[in-house]
LOLODO-463360 format. One record per residue (C-alpha): residue in one letter; residue number from 1; x, y, z. Coordinates in steps of 0.2 Angstrom, whole numbers. Layout:
+------+-----+-------+-------+-------+
! code ! pos !  east ! north !    up !
+------+-----+-------+-------+-------+
!    A ! NUM !     X !     Y !     Z !
...
+------+-----+-------+-------+-------+
//
This chain:
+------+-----+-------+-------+-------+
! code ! pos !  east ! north !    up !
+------+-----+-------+-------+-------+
!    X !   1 !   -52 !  -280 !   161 !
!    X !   2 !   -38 !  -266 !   158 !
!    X !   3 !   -48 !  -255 !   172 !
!    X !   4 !   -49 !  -267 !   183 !
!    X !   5 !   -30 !  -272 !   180 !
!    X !   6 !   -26 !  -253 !   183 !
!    X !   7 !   -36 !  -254 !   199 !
!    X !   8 !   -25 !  -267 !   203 !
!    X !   9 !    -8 !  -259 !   196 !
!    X !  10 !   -14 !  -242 !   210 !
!    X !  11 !   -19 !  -255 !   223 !
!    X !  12 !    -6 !  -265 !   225 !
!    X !  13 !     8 !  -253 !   221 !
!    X !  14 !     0 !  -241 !   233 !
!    X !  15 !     1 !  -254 !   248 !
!    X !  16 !    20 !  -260 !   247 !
!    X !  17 !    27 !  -241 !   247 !
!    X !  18 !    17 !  -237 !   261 !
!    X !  19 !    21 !  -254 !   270 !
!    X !  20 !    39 !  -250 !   267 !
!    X !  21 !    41 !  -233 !   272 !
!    X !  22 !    27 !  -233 !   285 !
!    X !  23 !    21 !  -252 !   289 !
!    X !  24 !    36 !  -261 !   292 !
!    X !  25 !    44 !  -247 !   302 !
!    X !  26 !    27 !  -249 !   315 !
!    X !  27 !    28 !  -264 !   313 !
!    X !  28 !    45 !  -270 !   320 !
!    X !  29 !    44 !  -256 !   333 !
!    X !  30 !    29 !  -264 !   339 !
!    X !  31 !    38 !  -282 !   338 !
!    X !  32 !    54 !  -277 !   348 !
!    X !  33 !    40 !  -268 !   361 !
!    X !  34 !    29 !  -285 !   363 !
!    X !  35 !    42 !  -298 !   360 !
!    X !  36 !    60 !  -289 !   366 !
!    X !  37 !    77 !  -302 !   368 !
!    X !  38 !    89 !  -290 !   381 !
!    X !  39 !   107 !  -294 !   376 !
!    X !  40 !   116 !  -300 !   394 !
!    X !  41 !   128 !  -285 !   393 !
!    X !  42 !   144 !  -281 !   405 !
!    X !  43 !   160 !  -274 !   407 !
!    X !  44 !   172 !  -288 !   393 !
!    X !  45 !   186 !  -284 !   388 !
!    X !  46 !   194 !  -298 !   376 !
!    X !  47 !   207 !  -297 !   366 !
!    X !  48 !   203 !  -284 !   350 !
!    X !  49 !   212 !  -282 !   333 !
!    X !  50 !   204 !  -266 !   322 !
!    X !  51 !   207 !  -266 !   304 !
!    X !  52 !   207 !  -251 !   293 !
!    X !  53 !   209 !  -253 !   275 !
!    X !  54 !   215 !  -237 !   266 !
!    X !  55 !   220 !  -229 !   249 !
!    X !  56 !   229 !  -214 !   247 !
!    X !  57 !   223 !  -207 !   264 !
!    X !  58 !   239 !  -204 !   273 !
!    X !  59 !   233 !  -187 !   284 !
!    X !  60 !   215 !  -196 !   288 !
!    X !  61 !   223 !  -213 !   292 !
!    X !  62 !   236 !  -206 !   304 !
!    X !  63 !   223 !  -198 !   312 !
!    X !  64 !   212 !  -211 !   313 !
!    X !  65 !   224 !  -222 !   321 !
!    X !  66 !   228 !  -211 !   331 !
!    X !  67 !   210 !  -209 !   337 !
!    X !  68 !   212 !  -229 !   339 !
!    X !  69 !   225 !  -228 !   350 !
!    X !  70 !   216 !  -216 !   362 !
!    X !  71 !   202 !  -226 !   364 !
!    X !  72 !   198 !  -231 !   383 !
!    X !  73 !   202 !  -248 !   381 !
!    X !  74 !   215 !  -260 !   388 !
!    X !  75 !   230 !  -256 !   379 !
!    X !  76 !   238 !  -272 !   379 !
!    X !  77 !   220 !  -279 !   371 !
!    X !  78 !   221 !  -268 !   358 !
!    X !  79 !   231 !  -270 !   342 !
!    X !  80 !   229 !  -259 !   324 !
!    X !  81 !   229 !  -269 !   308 !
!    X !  82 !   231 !  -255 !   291 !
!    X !  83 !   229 !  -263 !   275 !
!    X !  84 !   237 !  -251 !   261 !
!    X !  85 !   226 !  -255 !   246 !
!    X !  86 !   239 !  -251 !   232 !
!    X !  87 !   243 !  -235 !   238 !
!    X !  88 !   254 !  -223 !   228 !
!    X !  89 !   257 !  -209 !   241 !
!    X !  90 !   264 !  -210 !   258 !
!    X !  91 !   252 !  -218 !   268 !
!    X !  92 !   262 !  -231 !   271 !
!    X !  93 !   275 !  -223 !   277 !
!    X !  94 !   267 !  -209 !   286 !
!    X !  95 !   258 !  -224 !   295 !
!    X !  96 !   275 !  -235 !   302 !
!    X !  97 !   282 !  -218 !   309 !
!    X !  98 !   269 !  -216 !   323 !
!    X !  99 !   279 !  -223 !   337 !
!    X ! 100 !   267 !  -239 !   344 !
!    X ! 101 !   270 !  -256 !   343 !
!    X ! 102 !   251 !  -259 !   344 !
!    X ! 103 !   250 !  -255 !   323 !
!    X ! 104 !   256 !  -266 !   309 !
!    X ! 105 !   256 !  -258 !   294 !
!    X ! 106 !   254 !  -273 !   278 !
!    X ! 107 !   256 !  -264 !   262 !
!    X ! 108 !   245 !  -273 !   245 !
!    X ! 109 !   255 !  -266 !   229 !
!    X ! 110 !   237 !  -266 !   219 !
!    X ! 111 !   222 !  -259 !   223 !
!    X ! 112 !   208 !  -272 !   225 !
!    X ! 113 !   195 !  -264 !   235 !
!    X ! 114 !   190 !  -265 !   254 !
!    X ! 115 !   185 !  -284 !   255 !
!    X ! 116 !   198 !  -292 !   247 !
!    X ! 117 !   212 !  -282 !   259 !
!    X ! 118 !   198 !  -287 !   274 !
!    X ! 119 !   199 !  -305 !   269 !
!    X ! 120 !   218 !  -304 !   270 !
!    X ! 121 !   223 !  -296 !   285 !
!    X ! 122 !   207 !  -304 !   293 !
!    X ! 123 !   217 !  -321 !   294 !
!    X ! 124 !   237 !  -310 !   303 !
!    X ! 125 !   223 !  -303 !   318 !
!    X ! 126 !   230 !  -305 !   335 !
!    X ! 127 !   213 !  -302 !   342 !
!    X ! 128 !   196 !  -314 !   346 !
!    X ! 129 !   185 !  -300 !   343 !
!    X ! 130 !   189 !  -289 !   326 !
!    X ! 131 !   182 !  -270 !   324 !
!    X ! 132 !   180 !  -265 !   307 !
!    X ! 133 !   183 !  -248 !   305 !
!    X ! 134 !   183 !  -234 !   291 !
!    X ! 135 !   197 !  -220 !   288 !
!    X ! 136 !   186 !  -203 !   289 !
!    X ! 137 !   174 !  -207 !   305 !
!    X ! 138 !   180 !  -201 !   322 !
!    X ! 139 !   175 !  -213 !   336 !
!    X ! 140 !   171 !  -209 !   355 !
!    X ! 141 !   184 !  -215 !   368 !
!    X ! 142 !   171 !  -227 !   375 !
!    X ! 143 !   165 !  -236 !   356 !
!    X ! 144 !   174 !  -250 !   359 !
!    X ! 145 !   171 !  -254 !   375 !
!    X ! 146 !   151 !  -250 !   371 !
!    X ! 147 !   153 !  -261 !   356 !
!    X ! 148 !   161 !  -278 !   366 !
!    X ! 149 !   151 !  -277 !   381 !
!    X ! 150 !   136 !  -286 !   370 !
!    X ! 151 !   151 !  -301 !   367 !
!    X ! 152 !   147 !  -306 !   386 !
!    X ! 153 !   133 !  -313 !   380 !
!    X ! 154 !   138 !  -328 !   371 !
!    X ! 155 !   122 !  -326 !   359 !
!    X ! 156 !   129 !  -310 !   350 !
!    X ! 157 !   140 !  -313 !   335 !
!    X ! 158 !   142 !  -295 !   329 !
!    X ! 159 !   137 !  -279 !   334 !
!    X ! 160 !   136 !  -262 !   325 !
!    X ! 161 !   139 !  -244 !   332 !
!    X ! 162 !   129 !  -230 !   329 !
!    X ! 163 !   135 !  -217 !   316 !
!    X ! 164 !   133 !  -198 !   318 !
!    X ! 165 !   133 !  -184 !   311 !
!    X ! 166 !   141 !  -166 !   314 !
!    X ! 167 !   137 !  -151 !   308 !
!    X ! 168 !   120 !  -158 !   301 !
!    X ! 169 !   109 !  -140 !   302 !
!    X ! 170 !   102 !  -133 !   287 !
!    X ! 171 !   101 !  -135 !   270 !
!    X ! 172 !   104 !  -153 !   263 !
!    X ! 173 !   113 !  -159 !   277 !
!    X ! 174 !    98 !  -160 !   287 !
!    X ! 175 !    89 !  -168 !   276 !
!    X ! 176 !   104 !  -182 !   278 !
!    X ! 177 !   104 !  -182 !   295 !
!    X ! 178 !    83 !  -182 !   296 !
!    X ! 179 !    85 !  -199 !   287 !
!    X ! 180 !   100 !  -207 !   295 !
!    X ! 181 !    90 !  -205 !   312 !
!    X ! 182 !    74 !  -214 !   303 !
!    X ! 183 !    85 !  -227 !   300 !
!    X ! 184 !    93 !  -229 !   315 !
!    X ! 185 !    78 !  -231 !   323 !
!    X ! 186 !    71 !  -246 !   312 !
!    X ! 187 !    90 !  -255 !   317 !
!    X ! 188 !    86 !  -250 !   336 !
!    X ! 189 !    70 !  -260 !   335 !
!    X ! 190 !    78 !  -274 !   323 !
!    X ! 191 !    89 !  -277 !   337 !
!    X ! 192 !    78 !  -277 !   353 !
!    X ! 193 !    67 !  -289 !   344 !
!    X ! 194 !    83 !  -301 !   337 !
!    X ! 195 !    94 !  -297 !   324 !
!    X ! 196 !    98 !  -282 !   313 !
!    X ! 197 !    99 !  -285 !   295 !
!    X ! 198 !   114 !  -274 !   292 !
!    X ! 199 !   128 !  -264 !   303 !
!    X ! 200 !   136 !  -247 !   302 !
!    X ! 201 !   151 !  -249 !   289 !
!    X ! 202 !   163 !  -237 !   300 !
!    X ! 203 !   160 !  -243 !   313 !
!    X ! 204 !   157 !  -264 !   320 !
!    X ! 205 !   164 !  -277 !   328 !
!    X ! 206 !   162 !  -298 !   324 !
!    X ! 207 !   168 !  -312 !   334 !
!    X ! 208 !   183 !  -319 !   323 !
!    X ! 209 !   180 !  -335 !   320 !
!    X ! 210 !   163 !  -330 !   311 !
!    X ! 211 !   172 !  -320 !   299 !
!    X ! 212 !   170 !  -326 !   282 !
!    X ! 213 !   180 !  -317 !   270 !
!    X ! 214 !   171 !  -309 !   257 !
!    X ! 215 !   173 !  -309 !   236 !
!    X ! 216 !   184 !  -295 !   229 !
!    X ! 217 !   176 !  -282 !   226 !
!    X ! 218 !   162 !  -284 !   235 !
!    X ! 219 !   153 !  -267 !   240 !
!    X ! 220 !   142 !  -271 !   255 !
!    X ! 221 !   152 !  -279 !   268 !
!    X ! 222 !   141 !  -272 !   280 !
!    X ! 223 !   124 !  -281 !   274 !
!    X ! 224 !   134 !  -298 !   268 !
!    X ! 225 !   144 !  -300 !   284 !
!    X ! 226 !   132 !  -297 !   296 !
!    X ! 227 !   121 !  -307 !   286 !
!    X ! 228 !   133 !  -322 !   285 !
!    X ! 229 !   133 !  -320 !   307 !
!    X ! 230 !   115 !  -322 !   308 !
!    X ! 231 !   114 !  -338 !   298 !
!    X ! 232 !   127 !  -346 !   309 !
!    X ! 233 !   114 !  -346 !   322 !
!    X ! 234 !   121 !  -330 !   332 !
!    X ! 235 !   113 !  -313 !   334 !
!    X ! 236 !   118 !  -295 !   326 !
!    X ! 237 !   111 !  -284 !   335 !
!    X ! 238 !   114 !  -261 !   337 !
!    X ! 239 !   124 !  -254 !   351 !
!    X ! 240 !   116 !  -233 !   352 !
!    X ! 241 !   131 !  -229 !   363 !
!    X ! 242 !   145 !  -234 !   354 !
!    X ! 243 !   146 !  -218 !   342 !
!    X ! 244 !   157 !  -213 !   326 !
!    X ! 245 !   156 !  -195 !   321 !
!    X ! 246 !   156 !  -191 !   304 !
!    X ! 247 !   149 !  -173 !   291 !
!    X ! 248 !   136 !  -177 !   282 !
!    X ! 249 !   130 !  -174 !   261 !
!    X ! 250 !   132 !  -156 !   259 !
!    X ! 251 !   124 !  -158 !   242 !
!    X ! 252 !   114 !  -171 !   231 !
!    X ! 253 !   127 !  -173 !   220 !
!    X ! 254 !   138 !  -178 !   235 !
!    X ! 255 !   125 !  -190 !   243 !
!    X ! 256 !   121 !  -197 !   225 !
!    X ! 257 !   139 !  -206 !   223 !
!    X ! 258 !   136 !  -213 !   240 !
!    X ! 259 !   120 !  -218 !   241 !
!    X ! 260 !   119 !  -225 !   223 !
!    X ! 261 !   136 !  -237 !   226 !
!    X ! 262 !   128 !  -242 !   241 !
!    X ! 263 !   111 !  -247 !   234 !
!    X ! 264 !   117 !  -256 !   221 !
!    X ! 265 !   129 !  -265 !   234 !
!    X ! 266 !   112 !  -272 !   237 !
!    X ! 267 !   108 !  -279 !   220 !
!    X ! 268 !   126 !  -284 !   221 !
!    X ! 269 !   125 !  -294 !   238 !
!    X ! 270 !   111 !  -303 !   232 !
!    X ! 271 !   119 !  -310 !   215 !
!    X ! 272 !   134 !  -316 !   228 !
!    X ! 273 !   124 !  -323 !   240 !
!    X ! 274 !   106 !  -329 !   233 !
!    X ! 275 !   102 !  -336 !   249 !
!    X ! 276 !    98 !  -321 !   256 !
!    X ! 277 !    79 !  -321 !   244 !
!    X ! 278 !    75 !  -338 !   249 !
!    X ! 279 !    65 !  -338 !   266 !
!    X ! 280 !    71 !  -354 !   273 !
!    X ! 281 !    88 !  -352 !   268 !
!    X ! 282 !    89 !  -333 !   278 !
!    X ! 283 !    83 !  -333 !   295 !
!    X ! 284 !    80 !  -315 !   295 !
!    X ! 285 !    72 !  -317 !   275 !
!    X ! 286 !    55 !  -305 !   279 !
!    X ! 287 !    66 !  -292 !   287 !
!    X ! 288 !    78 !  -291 !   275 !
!    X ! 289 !    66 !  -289 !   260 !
!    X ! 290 !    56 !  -277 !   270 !
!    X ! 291 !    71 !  -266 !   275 !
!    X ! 292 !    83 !  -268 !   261 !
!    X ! 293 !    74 !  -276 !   242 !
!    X ! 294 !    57 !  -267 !   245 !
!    X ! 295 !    66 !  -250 !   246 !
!    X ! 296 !    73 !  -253 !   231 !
!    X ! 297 !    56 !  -256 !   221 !
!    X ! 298 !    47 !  -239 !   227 !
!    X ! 299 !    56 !  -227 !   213 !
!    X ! 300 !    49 !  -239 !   201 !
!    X ! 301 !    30 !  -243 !   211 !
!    X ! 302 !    30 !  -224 !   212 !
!    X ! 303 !    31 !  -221 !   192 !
!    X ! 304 !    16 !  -236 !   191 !
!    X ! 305 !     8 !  -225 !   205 !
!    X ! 306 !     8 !  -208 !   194 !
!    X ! 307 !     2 !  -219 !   178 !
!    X ! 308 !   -11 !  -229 !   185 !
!    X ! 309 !   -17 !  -212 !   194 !
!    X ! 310 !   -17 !  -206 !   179 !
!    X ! 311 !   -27 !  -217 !   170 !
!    X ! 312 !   -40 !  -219 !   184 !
!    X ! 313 !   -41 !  -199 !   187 !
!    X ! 314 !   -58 !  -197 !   179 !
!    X ! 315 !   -65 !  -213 !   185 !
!    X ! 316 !   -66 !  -208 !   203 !
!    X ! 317 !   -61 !  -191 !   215 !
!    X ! 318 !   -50 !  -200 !   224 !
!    X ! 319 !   -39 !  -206 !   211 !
!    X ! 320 !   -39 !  -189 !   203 !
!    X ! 321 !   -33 !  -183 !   220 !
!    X ! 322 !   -22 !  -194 !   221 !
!    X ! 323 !   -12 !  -186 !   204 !
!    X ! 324 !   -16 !  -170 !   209 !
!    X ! 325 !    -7 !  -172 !   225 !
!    X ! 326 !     9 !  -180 !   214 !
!    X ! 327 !     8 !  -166 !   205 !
!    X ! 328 !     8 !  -152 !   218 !
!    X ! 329 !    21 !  -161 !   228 !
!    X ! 330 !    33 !  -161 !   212 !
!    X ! 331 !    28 !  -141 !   211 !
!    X ! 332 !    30 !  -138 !   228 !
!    X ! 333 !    50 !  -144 !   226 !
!    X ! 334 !    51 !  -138 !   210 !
!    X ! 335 !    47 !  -119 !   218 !
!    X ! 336 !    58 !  -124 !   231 !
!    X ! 337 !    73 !  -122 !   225 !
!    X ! 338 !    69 !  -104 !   219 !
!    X ! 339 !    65 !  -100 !   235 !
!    X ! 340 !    78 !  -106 !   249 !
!    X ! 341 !    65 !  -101 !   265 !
!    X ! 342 !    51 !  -114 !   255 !
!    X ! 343 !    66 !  -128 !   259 !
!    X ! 344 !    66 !  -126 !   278 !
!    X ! 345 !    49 !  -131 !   279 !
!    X ! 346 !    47 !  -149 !   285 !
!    X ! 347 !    34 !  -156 !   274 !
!    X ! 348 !    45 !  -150 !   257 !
!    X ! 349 !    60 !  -157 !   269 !
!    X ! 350 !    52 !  -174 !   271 !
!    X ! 351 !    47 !  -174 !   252 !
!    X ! 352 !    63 !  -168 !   244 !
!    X ! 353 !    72 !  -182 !   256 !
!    X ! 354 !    59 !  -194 !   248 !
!    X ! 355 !    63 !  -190 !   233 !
!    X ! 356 !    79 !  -188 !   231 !
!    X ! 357 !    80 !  -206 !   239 !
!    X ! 358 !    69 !  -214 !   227 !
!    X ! 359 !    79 !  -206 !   213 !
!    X ! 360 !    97 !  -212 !   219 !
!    X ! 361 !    88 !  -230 !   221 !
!    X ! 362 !    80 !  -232 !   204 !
!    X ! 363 !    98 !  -223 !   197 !
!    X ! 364 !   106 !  -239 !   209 !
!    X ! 365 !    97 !  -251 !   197 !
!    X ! 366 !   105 !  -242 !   184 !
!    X ! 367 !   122 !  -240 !   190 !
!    X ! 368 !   121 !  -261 !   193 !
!    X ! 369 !   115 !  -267 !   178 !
!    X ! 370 !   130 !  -256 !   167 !
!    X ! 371 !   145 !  -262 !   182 !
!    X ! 372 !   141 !  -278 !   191 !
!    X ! 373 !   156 !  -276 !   199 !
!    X ! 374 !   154 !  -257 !   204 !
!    X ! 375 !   169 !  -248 !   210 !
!    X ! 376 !   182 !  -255 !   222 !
!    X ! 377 !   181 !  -239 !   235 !
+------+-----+-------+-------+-------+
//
């Protein structure tokens, strides 16, 4: 009984990494190939109101209105909404002396986070389509125009731009950049088949009247929004040529405060919104426990993996192959980093981004379960 239990334990945990990582990725790329929905694209150009919420970022927020201004878009279609979530500097005031009409500056005297000044300056927009922007990311001239052109077709609710990154060569960076473009190529497919099941935080734009303004302190307005779209009945799809440029992790320690906020956002997202685990309450429910839940699962069905292995090493080759393959693969990293020319090598590349994702997702679960409420930026 406790072998077969084991087997089982192997089997099963076994199966739903590699559908995660390899399966569901085949899988909607095969779906968006056999069964594509074209968005009806042309040149729109509606009225647009972009909101940037910022805290003490009065350099980057300048220049990121700025960048705003210069965008190839209608100006008089085009108006800049900053929310000053309790800043203490000069952001404020560094922000009212730029010399256009086209920003309104609304000035929160505590901080509350992103989605509570989002719900609040949300309501003062001028504009039928809103673009929800970050502060650090630099957009191409033509983003916005990229991004509204999918509003033509009266089936899009929201649409998310692509987010790259610069100076991504070498060392960890790469690794960063190696996985940002695996994900970018699940959304691609997510989107030519129907819907995505999230949108690039620094960069998307939604149809005002489906904006629903979000709890405060809500982390993952970029899941819960889009999310809230598609259950409207209206599609959230990717838009590859709208770009925002951004640098990438240098370090894992960098990409670690990121990436583990931003995981457990998802834990997060869920106790706000249960709907999204019920499959006939969320329309896109097998995609977004596929892309999103599953992933956070793997840290965990990887230590059942080594255990189970572990236990079953003597009873077949395969199974002792199996730990002996864990166990070179943790060598192989560990020797790694005492020898920098081992890291450029792609297979200790893909591994060590493996890893290190697994580890920032099991630390997510962590991070959660001490802070429901996370941290407001």
């Amino acid at each position: 009984m406790l072998h077969t239990s084991v087997l089982l334990a192997f089997w099963a945990s076994l199966f739903v990494v590699v559908f995660t990582y390899v399966g569901y990725p085949l899988w909607i790329l095969a779906w968006g190939r056999l069964f594509p929905k074209p968005v009806r694209k042309r040149a729109y150009f509606p009225r647009v109101t972009a909101i940037l919420a910022v805290h003490n970022a009065a350099e980057s927020a300048v220049s990121k209105v700025e960048n705003l201004l210069s965008l190839d878009y209608p100006a008089g279609s085009l108006d800049i909404v900053v929310a000053c979530d309790g800043c203490t500097d000069a952001t404020a005031d560094a922000l009212r002396n730029i010399a256009s009409r086209r920003v309104r500056v609304v000035e929160f005297p505590h901080r509350r986070g992103k989605a509570a000044c989002l719900a609040d300056v949300a309501g003062m927009a001028a504009g039928e389509v809103l673009l929800m922007v970050d502060v650090r990311q630099r957009l191409e001239p033509d983003a916005l125009s990229r991004l509204v052109a999918n509003f033509a077709d009266q089936d899009i609710g929201a649409v998310s731009g692509e987010l790259c990154f610069l100076d991504e060569e070498g060392g960890f960076a790469a690794n960063v950049g190696a996985y940002w473009r695996y994900e970018k190529m699940i959304r691609n497919a997510e989107a030519r088949s129907g819907s995505v099941v999230g949108v690039t935080g620094a960069l998307y734009a939604i149809r005002r009247d489906l904006y629903v303004p979000l709890p405060a302190g809500t982390v993952l307005d970029d899941v819960l929004t889009p999310m809230n779209v598609v259950r409207d009945g209206y599609r959230v799809v990717f838009e590859a040529g709208a770009v925002a440029w951004d640098t990438p992790s240098t370090t894992s320690t960098q990409e670690r405060v990121r990436k583990v906020r931003t995981l457990a956002g998802n834990y997060q997202a869920v106790a706000i919104a249960p709907w999204l685990v019920i499959p006939f309450q969320n329309p896109l429910w097998f995609r977004f426990v596929s892309h999103k839940l599953l992933r956070l699962a793997v840290p965990w069905l990887l230590c059942i993996l080594a255990a189970s292995s572990a236990v079953l090493a003597f009873s077949h080759p395969f199974y002792l192959a199996c730990l002996l393959a864990g166990l070179g693969g943790i060598a192989l990293l560990t020797a790694a980093t005492w020898l920098p020319a081992l890291s450029t090598w792609m297979p200790v590349r893909l591994m060590s981004t493996f890893l290190h994702m697994n580890l920032y997702a099991g630390q997510a679960l962590v991070a959660y379960v001490r802070n429901p409420r996370l941290h407001l930026w």
